[in-house]
C-alpha positions, 0 to 999 in steps of 0.5 A, a space after each residue: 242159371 247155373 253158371 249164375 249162381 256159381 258166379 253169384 257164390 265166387 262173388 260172396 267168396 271173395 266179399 267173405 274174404 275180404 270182410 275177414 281182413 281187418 283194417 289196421 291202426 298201429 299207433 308207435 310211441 317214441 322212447 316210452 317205458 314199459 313202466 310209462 304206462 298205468 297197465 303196466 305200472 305207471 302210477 303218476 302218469 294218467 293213461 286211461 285210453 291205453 288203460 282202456 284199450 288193454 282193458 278191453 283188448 289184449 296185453 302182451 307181457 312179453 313184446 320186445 322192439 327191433 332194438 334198443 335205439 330208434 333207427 334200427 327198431 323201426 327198420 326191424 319193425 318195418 321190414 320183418 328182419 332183425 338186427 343180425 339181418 336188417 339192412 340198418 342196425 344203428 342210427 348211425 353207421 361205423 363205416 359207409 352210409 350217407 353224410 348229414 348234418 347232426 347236431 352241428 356235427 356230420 354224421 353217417 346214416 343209413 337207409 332202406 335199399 331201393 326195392 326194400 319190401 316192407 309192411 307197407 309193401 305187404 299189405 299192398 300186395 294184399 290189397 290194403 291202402 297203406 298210410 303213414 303218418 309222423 315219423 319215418 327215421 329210416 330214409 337216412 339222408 337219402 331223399 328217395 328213401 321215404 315211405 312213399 317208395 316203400 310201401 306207403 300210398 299216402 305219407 305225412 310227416 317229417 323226414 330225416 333228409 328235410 331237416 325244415 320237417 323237423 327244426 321244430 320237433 314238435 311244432 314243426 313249421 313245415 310238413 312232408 305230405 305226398 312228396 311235397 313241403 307244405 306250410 304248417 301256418 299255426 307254426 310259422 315265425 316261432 308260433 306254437 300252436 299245432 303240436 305234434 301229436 295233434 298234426 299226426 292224430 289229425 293227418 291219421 283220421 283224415 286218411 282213415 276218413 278219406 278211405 272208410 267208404 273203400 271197397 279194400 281195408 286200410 292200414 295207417 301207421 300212427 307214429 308219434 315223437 311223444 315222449 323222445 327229448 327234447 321236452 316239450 308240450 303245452 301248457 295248462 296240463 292236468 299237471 301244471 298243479 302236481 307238486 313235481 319239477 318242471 321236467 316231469 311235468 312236461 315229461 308226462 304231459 307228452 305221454 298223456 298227449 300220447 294217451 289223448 291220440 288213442 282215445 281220438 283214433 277209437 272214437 273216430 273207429 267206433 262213431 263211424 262203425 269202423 271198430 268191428 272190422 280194425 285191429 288197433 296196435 299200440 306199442 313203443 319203439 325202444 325202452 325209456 330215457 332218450 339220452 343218458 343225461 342227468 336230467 333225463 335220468 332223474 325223470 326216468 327214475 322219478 317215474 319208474 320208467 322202465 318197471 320191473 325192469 333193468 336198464 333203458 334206451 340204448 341198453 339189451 337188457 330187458 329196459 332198453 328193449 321190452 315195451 308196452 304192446 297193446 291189441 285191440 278189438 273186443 270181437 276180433 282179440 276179445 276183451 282182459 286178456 294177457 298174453 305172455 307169448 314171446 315176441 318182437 317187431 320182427 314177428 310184425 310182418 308174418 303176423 300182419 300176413 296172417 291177418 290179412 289171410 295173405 300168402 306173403 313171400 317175403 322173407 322174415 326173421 319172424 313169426 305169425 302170432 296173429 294165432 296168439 292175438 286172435 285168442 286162437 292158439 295159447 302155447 308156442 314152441 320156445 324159438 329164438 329172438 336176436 338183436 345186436 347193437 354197437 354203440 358202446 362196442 359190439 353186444 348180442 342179446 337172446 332170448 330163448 323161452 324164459 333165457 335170456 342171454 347177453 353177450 358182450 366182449 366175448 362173454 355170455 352171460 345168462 338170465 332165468 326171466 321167471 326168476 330174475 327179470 330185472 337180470 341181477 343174477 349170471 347163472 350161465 355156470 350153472 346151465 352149461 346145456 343151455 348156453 351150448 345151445 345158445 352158442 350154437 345159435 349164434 353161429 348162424 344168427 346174423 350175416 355181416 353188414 358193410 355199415 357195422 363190421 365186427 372187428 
């Protein structure tokens, strides 16, 4: 009978434990502006799920992606590693990587390393079924570098190395699902009648569905295209009747069609009973403006994109990488709060090891904040956030407690965010120290990489 009873109280321990690991929705925007959105200053585009769910769950004001373009934002976000330490820092690579066709054009890529952990390997290990749905972007043009040698029990969406995936990037003919190229009949012979955002919405509940009743949490990661060009979305939007141009129009159909996502995923949470136990995640992968075209750009300013905010896709100042971050779940984060602790995508793979309650021994260049989201801890110790980029010539960017240091050239320039957070105002003459202390960071922040040397 005692030994019972011990076996009984190891049962309800283990029962306990896996009841305080939430499920995990992590709903990725492509290209969306910190300033795209109604809780964070939008006024012409309606966002009310994403209103709604910063609302009721937590707004970080100070959440910053991988990087300032798609590629190496998401490997950031998957693998834990900044761009001084991840394997892929461009979309395309300076030497090496694998050859592909862009454009008409070749170019090089690369991809995740075979035996690469990611989130999805973390929480594996943890005992979560793992899912993605929509975009990868980090399979290069290597056709074994999908989410399914990564991390992922169930993957659906499009691929880098298929290009039949994604010749129609949003009413795609043909889908990757579980390691095979299937029909999307409502799309075939030119038809558009299954956007995107609906295929990935729908893809990402049937998952949930298929794995609700299982006796281990869930994770599915929910990455859309919405709003990256080119510009395309149904018609008969609520704003067909706006007396705008037709490219904001469509513009900010995408992003509603991105709001719609939402508010679909927590209903399906909360009509099944599954919102107690899962933490919804919202966020973009990289600042406004897909290309710095003319028309692009005239969107972008027509609905201030970026905010308060200098710059967009492609730059380090704070436009090109803070980005709308959004948790949700009224019991587990509770309900109108801000956080303005400091953050970035690096910080997703501890952070999703503290919420899984998961010893992880993969290596990160980032830091648990689930203390922060989980309202159980308010103040952290200033530290270190890195990025570095190469399209337009090697550039740094740091941000140290409210510094904010670019460094390009050579030339360190520094910015007080509480003071200037539009970066407007180079006062590294006047805080020698500081900038000491940043130079000397630098020195041991980044490794060097076969695919982007520094010259």
């Amino acid at each position: 009978m005692k030994r019972t009873g011990v076996f009984i109280m190891a049962m309800l321990a283990v029962l306990s434990v896996k009841a305080q690991r939430p499920n995990i929705v992590f709903i990725l925007a492509d290209d969306l502006g910190y300033g795209d959105v109604g809780v964070y200053g939008q006024k012409k585009i309606q966002t009310p799920n994403i209103d709604i769910l910063a609302r009721e769950g937590a707004k970080l004001t100070d959440f910053y992606a991988g990087a300032p373009v798609c590629s190496p934002s998401r490997g950031s976000l998957l693998t834990g590693l900044n761009t001084g330490h991840a394997t892929i820092r461009g979309n395309m690579t300076i030497t090496g990587g694998k050859p592909g066709g862009k454009a008409g054009k070749i170019v090089y890529r690369a991809n995740l390393l075979p035996g690469e952990a990611t989130i999805g390997t973390l929480l594996q290990r943890a005992g979560y079924t793992t899912g993605l749905m929509g975009k990868w972007h980090v399979d290069g043009f290597d056709s074994l570098a999908t989410p399914l040698q990564h991390g992922f029990h169930d993957f659906s969406g499009w691929l880098i190395a298929y290009p039949e995936t994604y010749s129609s990037t949003y009413w795609p003919g043909h889908w990757y699902r579980n390691g095979n190229i299937v029909d999307i009949p409502q799309n075939l012979n030119g038809k558009k009648e299954y956007y995107v955002s609906e295929l990935i919405t729908d893809d990402a509940i049937k998952f949930m569905n298929k794995h609700k009743g299982d006796n281990k949490p869930f994770f599915v990661m929910v990455n859309h295209s919405n709003p990256h060009s080119p510009l395309d979305a149904p018609l008969n939007t609520i704003y067909e009747k706006q007396d705008w141009p037709a490219g904001p129009k469509t513009y900010a159909a995408m992003v509603s069609y991105l709001d719609n996502s939402v508010g679909r995923i927590k209903k399906y949470l909360i009509d099944n009973g599954l919102d107690k136990n899962t933490i919804i995640i919202f966020c973009s992968d990289n600042g406004p403006r897909s290309e710095p075209t003319p028309a692009l750009t005239a969107i972008a300013q027509f609905f201030d994109s970026g905010g308060p905010l200098q710059g967009y896709k492609r730059d380090l100042t704070e436009g090109g990488i803070r980005i709308p971050m959004i948790v949700w779940n009224k019991k587990l984060v509770g309900s109108g709060r801000t956080i303005t602790v400091p953050g970035y995508f690096a910080d997703i793979m501890p952070t999703f090891a503290g919420l899984a309650n998961y010893k992880s021994t993969i290596k990160t260049d980032g830091t648990n904040l689930s203390p922060f989201l989980l309202n159980k801890q308010k103040v952290a110790k200033d530290r270190f956030l890195y990025w570095e980029f190469f399209e337009d010539g090697f550039t740094q960017a740091v941000r140290y407690g409210k510094w904010k240091a670019i460094i390009k050239a050579g030339k360190l320039s520094l910015f007080d965010l509480e003071k200037d957070i539009h970066e407007d105002n180079d006062i590294s003459a006047q805080n020698v120290a500081v900038v000491a202390k940043i130079k000397s960071y630098l020195t041991t922040a980044r490794t060097d990489s076969p695919y982007w040397p520094v010259k």
